[in-house]
C-alpha positions as semicolon CSV with decimal commas, in nm:
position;residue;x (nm);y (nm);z (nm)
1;X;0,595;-1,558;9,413
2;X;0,701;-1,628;9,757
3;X;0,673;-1,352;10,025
4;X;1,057;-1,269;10,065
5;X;1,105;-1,177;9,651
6;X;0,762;-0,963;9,692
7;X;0,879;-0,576;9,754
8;X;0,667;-0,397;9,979
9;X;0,530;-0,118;9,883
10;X;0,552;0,108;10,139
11;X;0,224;0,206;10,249
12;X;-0,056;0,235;10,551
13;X;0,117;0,279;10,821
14;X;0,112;0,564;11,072
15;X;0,359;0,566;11,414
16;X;0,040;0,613;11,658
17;X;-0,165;0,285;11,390
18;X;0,155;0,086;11,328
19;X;0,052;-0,277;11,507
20;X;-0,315;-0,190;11,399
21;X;-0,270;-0,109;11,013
22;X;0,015;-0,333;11,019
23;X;-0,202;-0,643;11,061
24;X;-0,467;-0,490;10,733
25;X;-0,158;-0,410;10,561
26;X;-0,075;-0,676;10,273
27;X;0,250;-0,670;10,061
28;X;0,182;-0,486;9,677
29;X;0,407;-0,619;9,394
30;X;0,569;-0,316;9,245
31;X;0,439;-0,219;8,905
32;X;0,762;-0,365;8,720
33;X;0,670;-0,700;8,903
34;X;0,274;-0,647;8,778
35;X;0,364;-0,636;8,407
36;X;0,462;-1,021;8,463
37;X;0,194;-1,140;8,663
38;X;-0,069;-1,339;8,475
39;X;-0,426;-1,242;8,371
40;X;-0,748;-1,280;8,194
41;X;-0,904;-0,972;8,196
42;X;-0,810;-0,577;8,222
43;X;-1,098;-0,371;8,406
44;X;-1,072;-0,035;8,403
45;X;-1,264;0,182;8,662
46;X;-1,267;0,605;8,547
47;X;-1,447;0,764;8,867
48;X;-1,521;1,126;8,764
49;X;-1,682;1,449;8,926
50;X;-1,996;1,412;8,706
51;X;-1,991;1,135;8,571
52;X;-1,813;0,752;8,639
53;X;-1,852;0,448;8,425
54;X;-1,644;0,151;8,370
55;X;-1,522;-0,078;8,069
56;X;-1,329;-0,367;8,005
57;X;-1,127;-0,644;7,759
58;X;-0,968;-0,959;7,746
59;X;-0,628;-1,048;7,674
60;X;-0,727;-1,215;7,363
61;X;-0,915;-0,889;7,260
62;X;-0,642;-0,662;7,322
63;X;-0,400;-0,897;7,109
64;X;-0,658;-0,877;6,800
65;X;-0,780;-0,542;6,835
66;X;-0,654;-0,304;7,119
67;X;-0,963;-0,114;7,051
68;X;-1,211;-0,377;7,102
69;X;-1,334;-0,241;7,461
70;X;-1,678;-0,360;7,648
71;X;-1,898;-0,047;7,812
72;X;-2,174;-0,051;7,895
73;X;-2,531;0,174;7,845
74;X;-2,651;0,329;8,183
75;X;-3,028;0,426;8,228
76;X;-3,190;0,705;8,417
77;X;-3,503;0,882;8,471
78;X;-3,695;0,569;8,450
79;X;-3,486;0,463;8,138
80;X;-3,602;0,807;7,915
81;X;-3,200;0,894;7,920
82;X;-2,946;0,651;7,796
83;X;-2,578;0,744;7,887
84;X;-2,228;0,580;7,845
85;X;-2,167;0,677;8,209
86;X;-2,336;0,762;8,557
87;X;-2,383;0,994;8,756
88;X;-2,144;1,028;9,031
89;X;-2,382;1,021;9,334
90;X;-2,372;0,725;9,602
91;X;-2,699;0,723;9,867
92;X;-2,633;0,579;10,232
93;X;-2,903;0,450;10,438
94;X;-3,020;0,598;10,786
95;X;-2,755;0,330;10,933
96;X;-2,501;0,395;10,698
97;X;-2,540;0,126;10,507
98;X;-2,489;0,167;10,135
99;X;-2,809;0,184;9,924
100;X;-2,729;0,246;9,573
101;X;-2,503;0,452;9,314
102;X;-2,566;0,658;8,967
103;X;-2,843;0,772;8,836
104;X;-3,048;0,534;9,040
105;X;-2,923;0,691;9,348
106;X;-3,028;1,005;9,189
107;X;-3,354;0,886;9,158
108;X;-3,404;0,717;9,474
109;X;-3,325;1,044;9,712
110;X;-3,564;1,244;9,480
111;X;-3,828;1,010;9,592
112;X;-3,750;1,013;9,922
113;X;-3,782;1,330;9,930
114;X;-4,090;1,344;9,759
115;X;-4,224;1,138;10,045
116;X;-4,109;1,328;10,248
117;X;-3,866;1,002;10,379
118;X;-3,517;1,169;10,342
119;X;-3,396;1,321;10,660
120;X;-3,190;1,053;10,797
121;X;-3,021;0,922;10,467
122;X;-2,690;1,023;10,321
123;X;-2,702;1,194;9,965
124;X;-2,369;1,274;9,841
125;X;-2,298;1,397;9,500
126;X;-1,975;1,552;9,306
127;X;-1,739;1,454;9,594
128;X;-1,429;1,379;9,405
129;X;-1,325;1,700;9,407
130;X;-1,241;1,716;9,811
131;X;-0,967;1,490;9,697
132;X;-0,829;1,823;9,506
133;X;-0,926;2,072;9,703
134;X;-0,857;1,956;10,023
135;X;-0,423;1,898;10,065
136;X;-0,473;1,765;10,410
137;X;-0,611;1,442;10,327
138;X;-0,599;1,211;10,604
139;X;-0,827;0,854;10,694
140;X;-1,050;1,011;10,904
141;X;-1,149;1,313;10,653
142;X;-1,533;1,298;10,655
143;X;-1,763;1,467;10,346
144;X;-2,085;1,596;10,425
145;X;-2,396;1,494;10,253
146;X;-2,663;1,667;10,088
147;X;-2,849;1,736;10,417
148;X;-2,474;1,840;10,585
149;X;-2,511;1,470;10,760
150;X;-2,120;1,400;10,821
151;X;-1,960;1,035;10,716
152;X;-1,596;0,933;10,644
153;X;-1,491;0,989;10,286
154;X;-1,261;0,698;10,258
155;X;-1,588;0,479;10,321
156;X;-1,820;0,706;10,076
157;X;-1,556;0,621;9,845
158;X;-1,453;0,285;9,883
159;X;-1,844;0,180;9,886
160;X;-1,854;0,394;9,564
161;X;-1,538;0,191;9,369
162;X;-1,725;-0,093;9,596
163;X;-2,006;-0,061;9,325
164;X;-1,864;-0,025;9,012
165;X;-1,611;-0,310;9,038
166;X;-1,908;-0,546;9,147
167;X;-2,119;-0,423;8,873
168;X;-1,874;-0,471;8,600
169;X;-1,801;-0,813;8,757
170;X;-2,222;-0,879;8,728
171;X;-2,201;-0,738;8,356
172;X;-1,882;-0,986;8,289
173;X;-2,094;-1,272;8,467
174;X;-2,422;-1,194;8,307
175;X;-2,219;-1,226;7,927
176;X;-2,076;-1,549;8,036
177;X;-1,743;-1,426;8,108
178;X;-1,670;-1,679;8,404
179;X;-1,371;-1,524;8,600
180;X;-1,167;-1,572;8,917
181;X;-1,132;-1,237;9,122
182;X;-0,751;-1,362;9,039
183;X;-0,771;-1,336;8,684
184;X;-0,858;-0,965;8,674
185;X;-0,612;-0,671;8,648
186;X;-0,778;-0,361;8,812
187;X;-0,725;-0,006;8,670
188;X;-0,833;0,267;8,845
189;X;-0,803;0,617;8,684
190;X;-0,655;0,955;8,846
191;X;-0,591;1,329;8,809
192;X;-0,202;1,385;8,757
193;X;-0,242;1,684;8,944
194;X;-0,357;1,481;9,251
195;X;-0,118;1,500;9,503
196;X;0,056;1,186;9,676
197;X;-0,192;1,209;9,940
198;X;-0,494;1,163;9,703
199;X;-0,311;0,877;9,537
200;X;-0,284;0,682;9,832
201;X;-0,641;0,758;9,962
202;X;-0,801;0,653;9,625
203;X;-0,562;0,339;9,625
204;X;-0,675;0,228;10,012
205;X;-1,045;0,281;9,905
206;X;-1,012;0,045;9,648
207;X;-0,856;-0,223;9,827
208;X;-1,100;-0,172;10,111
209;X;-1,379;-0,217;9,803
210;X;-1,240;-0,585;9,770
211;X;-0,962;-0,514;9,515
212;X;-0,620;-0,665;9,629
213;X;-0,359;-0,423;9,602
214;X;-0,144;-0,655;9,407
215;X;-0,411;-0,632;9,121
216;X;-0,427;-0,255;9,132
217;X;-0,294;0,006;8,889
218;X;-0,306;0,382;8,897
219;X;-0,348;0,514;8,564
220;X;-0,339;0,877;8,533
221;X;-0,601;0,993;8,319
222;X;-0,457;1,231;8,041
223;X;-0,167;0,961;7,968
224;X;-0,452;0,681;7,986
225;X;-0,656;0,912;7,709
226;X;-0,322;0,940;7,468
227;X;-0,302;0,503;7,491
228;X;-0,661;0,567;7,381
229;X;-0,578;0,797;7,058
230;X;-0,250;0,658;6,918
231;X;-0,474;0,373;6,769
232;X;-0,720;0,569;6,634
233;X;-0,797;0,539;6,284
234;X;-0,823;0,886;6,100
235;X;-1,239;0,807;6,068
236;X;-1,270;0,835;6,417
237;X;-1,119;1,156;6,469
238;X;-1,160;1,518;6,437
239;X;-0,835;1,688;6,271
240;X;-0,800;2,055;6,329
241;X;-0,512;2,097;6,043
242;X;-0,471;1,860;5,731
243;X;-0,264;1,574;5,871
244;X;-0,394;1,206;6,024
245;X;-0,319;1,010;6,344
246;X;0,035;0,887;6,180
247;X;0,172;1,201;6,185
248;X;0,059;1,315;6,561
249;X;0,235;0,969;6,686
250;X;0,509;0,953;6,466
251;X;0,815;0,911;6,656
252;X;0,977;1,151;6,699
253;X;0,672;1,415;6,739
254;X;0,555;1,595;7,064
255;X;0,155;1,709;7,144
256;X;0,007;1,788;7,442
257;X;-0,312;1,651;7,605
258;X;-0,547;1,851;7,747
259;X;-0,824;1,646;7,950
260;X;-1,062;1,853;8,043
261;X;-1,363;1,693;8,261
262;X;-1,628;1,776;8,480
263;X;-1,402;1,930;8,779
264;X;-1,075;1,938;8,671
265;X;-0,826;2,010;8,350
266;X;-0,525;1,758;8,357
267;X;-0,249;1,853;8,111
268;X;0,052;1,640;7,988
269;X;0,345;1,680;7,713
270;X;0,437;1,327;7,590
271;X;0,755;1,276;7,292
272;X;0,647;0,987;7,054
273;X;0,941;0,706;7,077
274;X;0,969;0,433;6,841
275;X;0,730;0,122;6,916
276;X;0,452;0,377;7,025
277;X;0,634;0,432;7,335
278;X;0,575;0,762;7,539
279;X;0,804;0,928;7,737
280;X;0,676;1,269;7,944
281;X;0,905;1,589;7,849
282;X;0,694;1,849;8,096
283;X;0,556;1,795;8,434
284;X;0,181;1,712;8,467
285;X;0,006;2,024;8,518
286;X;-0,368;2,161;8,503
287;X;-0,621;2,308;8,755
288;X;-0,990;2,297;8,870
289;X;-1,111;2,486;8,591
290;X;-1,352;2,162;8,447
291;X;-1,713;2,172;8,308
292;X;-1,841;2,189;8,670
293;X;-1,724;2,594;8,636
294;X;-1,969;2,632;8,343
295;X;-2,223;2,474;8,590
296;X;-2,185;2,736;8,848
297;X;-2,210;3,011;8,612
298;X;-2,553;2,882;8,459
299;X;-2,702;2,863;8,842
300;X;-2,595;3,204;8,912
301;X;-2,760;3,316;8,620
302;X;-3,077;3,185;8,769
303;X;-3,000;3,297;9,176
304;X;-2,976;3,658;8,995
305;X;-3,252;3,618;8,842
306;X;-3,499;3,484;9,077
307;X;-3,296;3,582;9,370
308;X;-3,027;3,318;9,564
309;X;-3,314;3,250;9,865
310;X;-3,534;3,151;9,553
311;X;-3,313;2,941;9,410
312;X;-3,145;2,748;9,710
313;X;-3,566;2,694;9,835
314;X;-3,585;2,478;9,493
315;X;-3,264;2,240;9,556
316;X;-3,364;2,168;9,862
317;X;-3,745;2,087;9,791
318;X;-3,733;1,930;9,444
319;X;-3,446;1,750;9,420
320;X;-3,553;1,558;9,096
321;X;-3,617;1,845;8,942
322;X;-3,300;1,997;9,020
323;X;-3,107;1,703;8,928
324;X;-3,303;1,648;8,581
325;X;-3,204;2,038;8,531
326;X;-2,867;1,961;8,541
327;X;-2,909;1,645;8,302
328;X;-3,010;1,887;8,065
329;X;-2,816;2,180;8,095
330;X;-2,511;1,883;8,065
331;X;-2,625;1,807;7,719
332;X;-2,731;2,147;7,616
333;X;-2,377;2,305;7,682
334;X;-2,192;2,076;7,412
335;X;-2,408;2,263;7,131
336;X;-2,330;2,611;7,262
337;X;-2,101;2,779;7,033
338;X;-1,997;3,134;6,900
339;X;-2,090;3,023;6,520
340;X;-2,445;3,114;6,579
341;X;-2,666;3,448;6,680
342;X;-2,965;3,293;6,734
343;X;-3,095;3,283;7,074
344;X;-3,048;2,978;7,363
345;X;-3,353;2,777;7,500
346;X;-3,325;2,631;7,793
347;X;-3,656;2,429;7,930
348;X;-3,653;2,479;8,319
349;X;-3,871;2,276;8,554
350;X;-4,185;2,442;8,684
351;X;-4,130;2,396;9,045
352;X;-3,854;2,643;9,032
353;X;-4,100;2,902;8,868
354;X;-4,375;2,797;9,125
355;X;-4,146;2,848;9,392
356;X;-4,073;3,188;9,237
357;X;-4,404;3,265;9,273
358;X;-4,458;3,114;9,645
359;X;-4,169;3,314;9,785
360;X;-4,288;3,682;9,558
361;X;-4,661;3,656;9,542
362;X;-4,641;4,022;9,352
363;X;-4,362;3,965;9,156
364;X;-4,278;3,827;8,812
365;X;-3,989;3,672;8,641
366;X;-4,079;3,907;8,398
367;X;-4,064;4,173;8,610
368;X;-3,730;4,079;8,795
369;X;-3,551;4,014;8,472
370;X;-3,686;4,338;8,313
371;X;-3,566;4,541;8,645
372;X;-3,189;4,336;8,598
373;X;-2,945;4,583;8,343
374;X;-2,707;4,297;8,297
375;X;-3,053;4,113;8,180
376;X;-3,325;4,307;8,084
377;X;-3,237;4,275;7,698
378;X;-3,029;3,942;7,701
379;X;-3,270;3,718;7,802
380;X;-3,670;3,666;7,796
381;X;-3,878;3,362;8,012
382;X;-4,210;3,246;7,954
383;X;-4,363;2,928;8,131
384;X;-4,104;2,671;8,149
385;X;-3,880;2,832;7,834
386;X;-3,556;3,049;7,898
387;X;-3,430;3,242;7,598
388;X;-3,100;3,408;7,636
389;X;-2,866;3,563;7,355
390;X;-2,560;3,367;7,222
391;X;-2,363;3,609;7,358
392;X;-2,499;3,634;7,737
393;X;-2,470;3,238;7,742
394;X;-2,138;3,201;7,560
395;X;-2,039;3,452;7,842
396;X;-2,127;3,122;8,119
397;X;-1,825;3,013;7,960
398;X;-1,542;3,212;7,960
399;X;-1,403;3,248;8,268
400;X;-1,337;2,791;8,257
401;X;-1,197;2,874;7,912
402;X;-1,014;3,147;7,933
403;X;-0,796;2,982;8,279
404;X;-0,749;2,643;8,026
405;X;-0,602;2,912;7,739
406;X;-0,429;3,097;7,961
407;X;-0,237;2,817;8,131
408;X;-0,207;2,666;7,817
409;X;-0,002;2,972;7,636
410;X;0,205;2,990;7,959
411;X;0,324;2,591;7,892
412;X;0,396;2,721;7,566
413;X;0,648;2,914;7,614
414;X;0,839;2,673;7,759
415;X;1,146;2,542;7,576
416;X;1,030;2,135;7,637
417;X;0,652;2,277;7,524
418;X;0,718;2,510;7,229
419;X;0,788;2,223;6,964
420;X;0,478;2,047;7,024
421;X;0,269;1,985;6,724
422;X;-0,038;1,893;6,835
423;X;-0,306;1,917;7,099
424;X;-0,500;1,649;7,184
425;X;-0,824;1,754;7,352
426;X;-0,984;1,481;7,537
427;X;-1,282;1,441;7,861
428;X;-1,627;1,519;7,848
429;X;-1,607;1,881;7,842
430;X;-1,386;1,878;7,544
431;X;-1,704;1,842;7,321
432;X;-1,769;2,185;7,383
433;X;-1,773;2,391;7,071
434;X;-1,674;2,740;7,236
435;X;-1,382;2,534;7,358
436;X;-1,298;2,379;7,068
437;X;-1,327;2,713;6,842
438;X;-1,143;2,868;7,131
439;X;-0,843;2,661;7,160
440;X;-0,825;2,633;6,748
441;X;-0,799;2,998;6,699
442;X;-0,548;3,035;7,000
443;X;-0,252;2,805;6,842
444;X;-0,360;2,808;6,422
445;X;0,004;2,659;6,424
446;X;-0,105;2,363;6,627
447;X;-0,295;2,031;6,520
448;X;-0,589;2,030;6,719
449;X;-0,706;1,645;6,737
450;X;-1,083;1,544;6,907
451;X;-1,173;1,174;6,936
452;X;-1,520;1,112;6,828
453;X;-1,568;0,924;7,174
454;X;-1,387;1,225;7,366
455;X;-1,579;1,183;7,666
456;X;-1,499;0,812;7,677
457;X;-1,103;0,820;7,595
458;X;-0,974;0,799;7,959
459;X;-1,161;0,532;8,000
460;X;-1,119;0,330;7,721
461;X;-0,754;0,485;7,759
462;X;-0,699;0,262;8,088
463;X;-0,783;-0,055;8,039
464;X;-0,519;0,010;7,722
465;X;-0,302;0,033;7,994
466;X;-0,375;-0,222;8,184
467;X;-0,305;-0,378;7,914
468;X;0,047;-0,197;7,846
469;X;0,215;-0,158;8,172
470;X;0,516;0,034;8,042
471;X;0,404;0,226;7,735
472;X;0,539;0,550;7,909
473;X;0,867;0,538;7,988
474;X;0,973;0,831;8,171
475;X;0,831;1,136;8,366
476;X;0,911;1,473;8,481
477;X;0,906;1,520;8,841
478;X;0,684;1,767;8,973
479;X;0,838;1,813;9,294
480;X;1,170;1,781;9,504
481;X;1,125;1,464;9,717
482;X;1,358;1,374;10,006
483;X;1,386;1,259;10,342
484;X;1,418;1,460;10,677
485;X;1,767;1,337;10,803
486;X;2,109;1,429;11,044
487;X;2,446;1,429;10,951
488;X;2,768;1,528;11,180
489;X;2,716;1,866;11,247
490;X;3,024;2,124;11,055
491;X;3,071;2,453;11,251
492;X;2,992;2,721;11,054
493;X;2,847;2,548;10,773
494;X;2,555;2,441;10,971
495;X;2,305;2,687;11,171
496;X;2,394;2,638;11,562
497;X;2,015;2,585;11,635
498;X;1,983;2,277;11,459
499;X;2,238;2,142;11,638
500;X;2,216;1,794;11,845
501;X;2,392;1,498;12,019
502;X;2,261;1,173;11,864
503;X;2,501;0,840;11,911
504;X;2,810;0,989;12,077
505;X;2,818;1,255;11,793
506;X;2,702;1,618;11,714
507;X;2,501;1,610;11,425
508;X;2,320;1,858;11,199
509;X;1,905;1,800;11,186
510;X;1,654;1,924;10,917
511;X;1,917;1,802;10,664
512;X;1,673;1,786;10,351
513;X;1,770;1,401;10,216
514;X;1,691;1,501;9,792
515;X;1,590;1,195;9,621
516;X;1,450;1,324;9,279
517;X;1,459;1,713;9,168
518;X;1,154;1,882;9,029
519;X;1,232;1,889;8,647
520;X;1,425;1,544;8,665
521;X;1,325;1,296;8,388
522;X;1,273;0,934;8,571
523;X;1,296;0,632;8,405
524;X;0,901;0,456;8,511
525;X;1,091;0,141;8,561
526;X;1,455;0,264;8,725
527;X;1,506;0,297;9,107
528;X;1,707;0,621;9,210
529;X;2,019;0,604;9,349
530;X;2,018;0,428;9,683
531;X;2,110;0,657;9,986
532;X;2,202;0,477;10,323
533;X;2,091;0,578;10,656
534;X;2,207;0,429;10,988
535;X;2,056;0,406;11,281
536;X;2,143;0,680;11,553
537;X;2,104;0,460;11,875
538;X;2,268;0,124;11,919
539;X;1,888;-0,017;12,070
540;X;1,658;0,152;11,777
541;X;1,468;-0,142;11,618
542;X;1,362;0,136;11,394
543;X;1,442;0,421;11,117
544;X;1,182;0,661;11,081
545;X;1,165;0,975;10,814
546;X;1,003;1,239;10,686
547;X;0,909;1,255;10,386
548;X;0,955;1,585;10,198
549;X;0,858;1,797;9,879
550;X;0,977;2,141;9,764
551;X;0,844;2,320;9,448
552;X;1,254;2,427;9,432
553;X;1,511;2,178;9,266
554;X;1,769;2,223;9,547
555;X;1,643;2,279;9,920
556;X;1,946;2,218;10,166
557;X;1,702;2,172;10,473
558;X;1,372;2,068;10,551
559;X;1,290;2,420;10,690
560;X;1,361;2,608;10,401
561;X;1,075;2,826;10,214
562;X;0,819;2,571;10,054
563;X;0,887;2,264;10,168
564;X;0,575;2,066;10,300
565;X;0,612;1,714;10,499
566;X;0,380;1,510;10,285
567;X;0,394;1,173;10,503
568;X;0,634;0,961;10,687
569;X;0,881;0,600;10,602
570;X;0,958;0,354;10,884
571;X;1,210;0,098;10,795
572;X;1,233;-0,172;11,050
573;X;1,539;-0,294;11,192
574;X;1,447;-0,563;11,466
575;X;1,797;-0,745;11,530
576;X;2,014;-0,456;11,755
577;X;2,331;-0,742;11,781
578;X;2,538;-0,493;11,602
579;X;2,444;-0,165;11,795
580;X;2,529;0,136;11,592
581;X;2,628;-0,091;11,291
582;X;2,323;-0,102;11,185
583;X;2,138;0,096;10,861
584;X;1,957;0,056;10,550
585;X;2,000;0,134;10,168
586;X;1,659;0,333;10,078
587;X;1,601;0,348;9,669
588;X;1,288;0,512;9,567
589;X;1,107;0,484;9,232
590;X;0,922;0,829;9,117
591;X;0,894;0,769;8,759
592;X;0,581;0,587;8,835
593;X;0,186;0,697;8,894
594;X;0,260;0,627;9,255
595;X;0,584;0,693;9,459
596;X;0,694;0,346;9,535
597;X;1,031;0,274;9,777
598;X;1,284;-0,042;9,791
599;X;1,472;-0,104;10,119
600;X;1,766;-0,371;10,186
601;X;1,947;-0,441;10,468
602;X;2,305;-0,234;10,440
603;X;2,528;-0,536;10,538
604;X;2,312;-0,822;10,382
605;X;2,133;-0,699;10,130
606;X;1,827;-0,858;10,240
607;X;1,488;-0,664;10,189
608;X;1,340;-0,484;10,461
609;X;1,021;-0,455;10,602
610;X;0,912;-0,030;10,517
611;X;0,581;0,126;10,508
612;X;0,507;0,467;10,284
613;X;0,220;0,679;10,484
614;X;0,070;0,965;10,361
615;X;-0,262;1,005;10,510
616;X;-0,129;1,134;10,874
C-alpha cells in the first residue's frame, strides 16, 4: 500500500506541536483498510483497574476453533497464588526507569519497603481509572505514585502496555511461535464509556510501547465480551431461565451486556443479525460503580473500626501486607452471597492489629468494636480472624449494586431496551453471587446468562475481534459531533455579536457544523455525508476546526448549553494559486471504536493531509 491510497487518520497534532508531532506522527490505515491487511497472529491486550492479562491465537486457530485462545498463568507471592491475570501495578526506578509490572511489581515495592529502600521509586497502582475520572486528559497529565512522587501518565502507561506486549511476544517466542512484529494484529481493549480523549491517549501509549498504529485496534470491552459468548457452548455457561446460547444469539433477538469490572460497569444493547452479526440499538452507557466500590466499603469497615489514622499507619508501613489483604478480600467477595446466615471470616494480617496496638497502648479491638453501635453485635475479632454477619458484609455491597440495578431498570424502560431478552453479565466482578441473585430477581422476565470464564470474556472477547473486524455493524451515537464553523451572516436570524468580516464577507461564527446526532445509528464501515469548507483568506495554507459534542441532537451553535470542545482538525491546504477557491470535503466515520475523518481536496478529489487532536 503506497502512501497516497493510505488515509490518515487524523491524529497527534496540536497548533502550538504541529512541526514537532508532525515528524512522530505516522499515517494509520483506517479500520475498513485493516480488515484486509495480512496477518499471522491476533494479540489481544485487556488492561484493567485490578487486574490486566493478555491472550492470543493464530489465524489457523481461529479458522478451526474461534475458541481456541492462548493465556497464560501469572504467579505471585512467591508463586503461593496462581491467577489468569495480574495485578495492575507498574514500579519505576529512582531515575524513572521502568522496573517491573504485576504482581512482581507488587512484590518488589513491598520489599523495598521492608528495607527500608523505597523513597525514591515510583509505585503506582489502580491508575486506569484517571482515564475516567479525569475529562481533561491532555499529554502532559501526570499520576502520582504511591509516595505522591509525580510522573507523566502517558509514559506510566505506555511502559505498562510496553510490558505486556513484550511479554506475550516472550511467551509466543518461548512456544516456538517465530513471528515478525509485522505479522501481529494488536488489540487493545477499552471502556465504551471512555470518552474520545481517553481513546486517543490509550491509542498514543501504545504506539509509543512499540506497537505501529497501523497494527492497532480498539476493541471496546462489553462488545469484545458478547464475540466471546455467541460461541459458547451451553456447558460452558450459566443460564438464568431454561433456554441455551442458540436462542440468546438467534437473529433476530436483543440482550444486553453488562461488564462489570474492577472500576467501572460498561453496558451495551446489541440486535442479533443473521451470520452472527451485531448491530448496537442503544448507546453505550455505564458508570464507575465496579468491584473497586466493594473495596472501599470493606476498608472503611476497618478505618471505623480501628480508627482512619490506624488504618492509613498500616498502608503506608506494610505494604505487602496490605496488598496480600486485598488478594484475599478479591477472592473472598465472589463467595459472599445472601443464601447463607452464617457468619463471614476474613483472616487479616497481624501488622494491622500490631499497629492497632502501637498507636492505642490501652485500647482493644475488642473494646473499640464493642463501643461501635453500628458494630458491637455484627461483628467479633480475635487474633488475625474477623467474623462479621451475612448481613453487615452483604451490606459492603449494596451501594455498587444497587447504582448497576438502578441504571439498569432506567435502560429498561426505554423503547430500543424493553424487548431485550437477555442479560449477559460478564467481567470479574460479575462472579459475585449478591450480584448475580440481585440482578436475577430484578428482571425474572429476563435470561440472565454467566460465562464460566466471566472474568476472562473481554479478553478472550478481543482477540475474537481481532479476528472479526466487522462483526458489529452499526452503533448508536452517544453524542452530537460537529465542527466550529462561519457562514454569511443573515440579519435577524443570526445574534449581532457573533458577527464578523472574514474574506470580503460578513459571516456568522459559532455556527455548530453537526456531523452525527446523538441517537443516530452509524453504519461501522460508512463515512457520513461529506460537508465542504473553504478557506476564508485567499493566503491560508490552512483549515482549522473545532471539534464539538453536545449531549442534545440539534445544537445550532457552538455556544449553546452543553456543548464541550473536545479537540481540534487541521486540514492542510499548501498550494494558495487559487486564493479564495480553495476548500475541502471533510467525511467523518463515527460508527467506529474511534472517531476516524477522510479529507479530499474539493476541486481534485485528491486526499488531504488532516490531523484529529484531542489531548490539547
Amino acid at each position: 500500500m503506497t502512501w497516497q491510497n493510505v488515509w490518515w487518520s487524523c491524529r497527534l497534532i496540536t497548533t502550538a506541536m504541529e512541526s514537532q508531532v508532525r515528524q512522530q506522527t505516522q499515517p494509520r490505515i483506517l479500520k475498513r483498510d485493516l480488515k484486509n491487511s495480512p496477518y499471522i497472529l491476533v494479540a489481544a491486550l485487556d488492561f484493567g483497574t485490578t487486574y490486566s492479562g493478555y491472550a492470543f491465537s493464530s489465524r489457523l486457530e481461529y479458522t478451526k476453533n474461534p475458541l481456541n485462545i492462548n493465556t497464560l498463568v501469572w504467579q505471585a507471592g512467591s508463586g503461593n497464588l496462581a491467577s489468569l491475570k495480574t495485578s495492575t501495578c507498574v514500579l519505576f526506578k529512582p531515575d524513572e526507569s521502568f522496573d517491573t509490572f504485576g504482581f512482581e511489581a507488587e512484590d518488589k515495592y513491598a520489599k523495598l519497603i521492608n528495607d527500608d529502600k523505597h523513597h525514591d521509586w515510583f509505585f503506582f497502582r489502580r491508575f486506569k481509572m484517571s482515564l475516567y475520572e479525569q475529562k481533561d486528559i491532555t499529554r502532559s497529565m501526570k499520576l502520582y505514585a504511591q509516595n505522591q512522587k509525580p510522573m507523566l501518565a502517558m509514559k506510566v502507561f505506555a511502559e505498562a502496555v510496553k510490558y505486556l506486549k513484550d511479554h506475550l511476544l516472550d511467551t509466543c517466542k518461548k512456544r516456538r511461535l517465530e513471528l515478525l512484529m509485522s505479522d501481529v494484529r494488536w488489540v487493545l481493549t477499552v471502556p465504551a464509556i471512555w470518552n474520545d480523549r481517553a481513546k486517543q491517549f490509550m491509542r498514543e501509549c501504545a504506539q509509543q510501547a512499540g506497537i505501529p498504529g497501523y497494527q492497532l485496534v480498539l476493541s471496546l470491552e462489553a462488545e469484545a465480551a458478547a464475540m466471546f459468548c455467541k460461541y459458547l457452548p451451553l456447558k460452558d455457561m450459566s443460564v438464568g431461565k431454561v433456554g441455551d446460547n442458540l436462542v440468546v444469539f438467534r437473529p433476530g433477538s436483543r440482550y444486553m451486556v453488562v461488564d462489570v469490572g474492577g472500576g467501572t460497569v460498561d453496558i451495551t444493547v446489541h440486535e442479533v443479525l443473521e451470520g452472527l452479526k451485531l448491530k448496537e440499538v442503544y448507546m453505550a452507557n455505564g458508570g464507575d460503580w465496579g468491584g473497586t466500590m466493594v473495596d472501599k466499603e470493606f476498608e472503611m469497615l476497618l478505618s471505623e473500626i480501628l480508627g482512619a489514622d490506624v488504618f492509613n499507619e498500616f498502608k503506608q508501613k506494610h505494604v505487602a501486607d496490605y496488598l496480600e489483604l486485598q488478594r484475599s478480600f478479591e477472592t473472598k467477595k465472589r463467595s459472599i452471597s445472601s443464601a447463607t446466615d452464617a457468619k463471614i471470616t476474613f483472616t487479616l494480617p497481624i501488622s494491622l492489629m500490631d499497629t492497632f496496638a502501637d498507636m492505642h497502648p490501652n485500647k482493644t479491638v475488642e473494646e473499640s468494636i464493642s463501643s461501635n453501635k453500628k458494630y458491637a453485635n455484627n461483628l467479633t475479632w480475635k487474633m488475625d480472624r474477623l467474623r462479621i454477619k451475612s448481613e453487615l458484609a452483604q451490606t459492603m455491597f449494596r451501594q455498587s449494586v444497587q447504582k448497576i440495578i438502578d441504571h439498569v431498570v432506567e435502560l429498561m424502560e426505554h423503547t430500543e431496551v424493553e424487548q431485550t431478552q437477555a442479560i449477559l453479565l460478564v467481567g470479574g466482578y460479575s462472579e459475585c453471587p449478591l450480584l448475580q441473585t440481585e440482578i436475577s430477581a430484578k428482571f425474572p422476565d429476563k435470561r440472565l446468562v454467566i460465562p464460566n470464564e466471566a472474568g476472562l470474556a473481554v479478553l478472550k472477547g478481543a482477540v475474537i475481534n481481532g479476528h472479526e473486524l466487522d462483526i458489529i455493524t452499526e452503533r448508536i451515537s452517544r453524542y452530537t459531533y460537529g465542527t466550529e464553523t462561519s457562514v454569511v451572516f443573515i440579519p435577524g436570524k443570526h445574534p449581532r455579536e457573533k458577527y464578523f468580516m472574514g474574506g470580503g464577507l460578513a459571516r456568522c461564527h459559532d455556527i455548530f457544523s453537526v456531523h452525527a446526532q446523538k441517537g443516530q445509528s452509524i453504519p461501522v464501515w460508512q463515512s457520513l455525508k461529506p460537508h465542504h469548507y473553504t478557506v476564508t483568506e485567499p493566503f491560508q495554507t490552512k483549515l482549522f476546526f473545532d471539534i464539538y459534542i453536545s449531549p442534545y441532537p440539534s445544537p445550532e451553535y457552538v455556544t449553546d448549553e452543553g456543548c464541550e470542545c473536545i479537540g481540534s482538525l487541521v486540514i492542510e491546504i499548501p498550494d494558495t494559486s487559487k486564493g479564495l477557491n480553495r476548500g475541502a470535503d471533510v467525511q467523518f466515520t463515527f460508527g467506529g471504536a474511534e472517531i476516524e475523518v477522510h479529507v479530499t481536496d474539493s476541486d481534485s478529489a485528491e486526499e488531504r493531509v488532516s490531523y484529529l487532536n484531542f489531548l490539547g
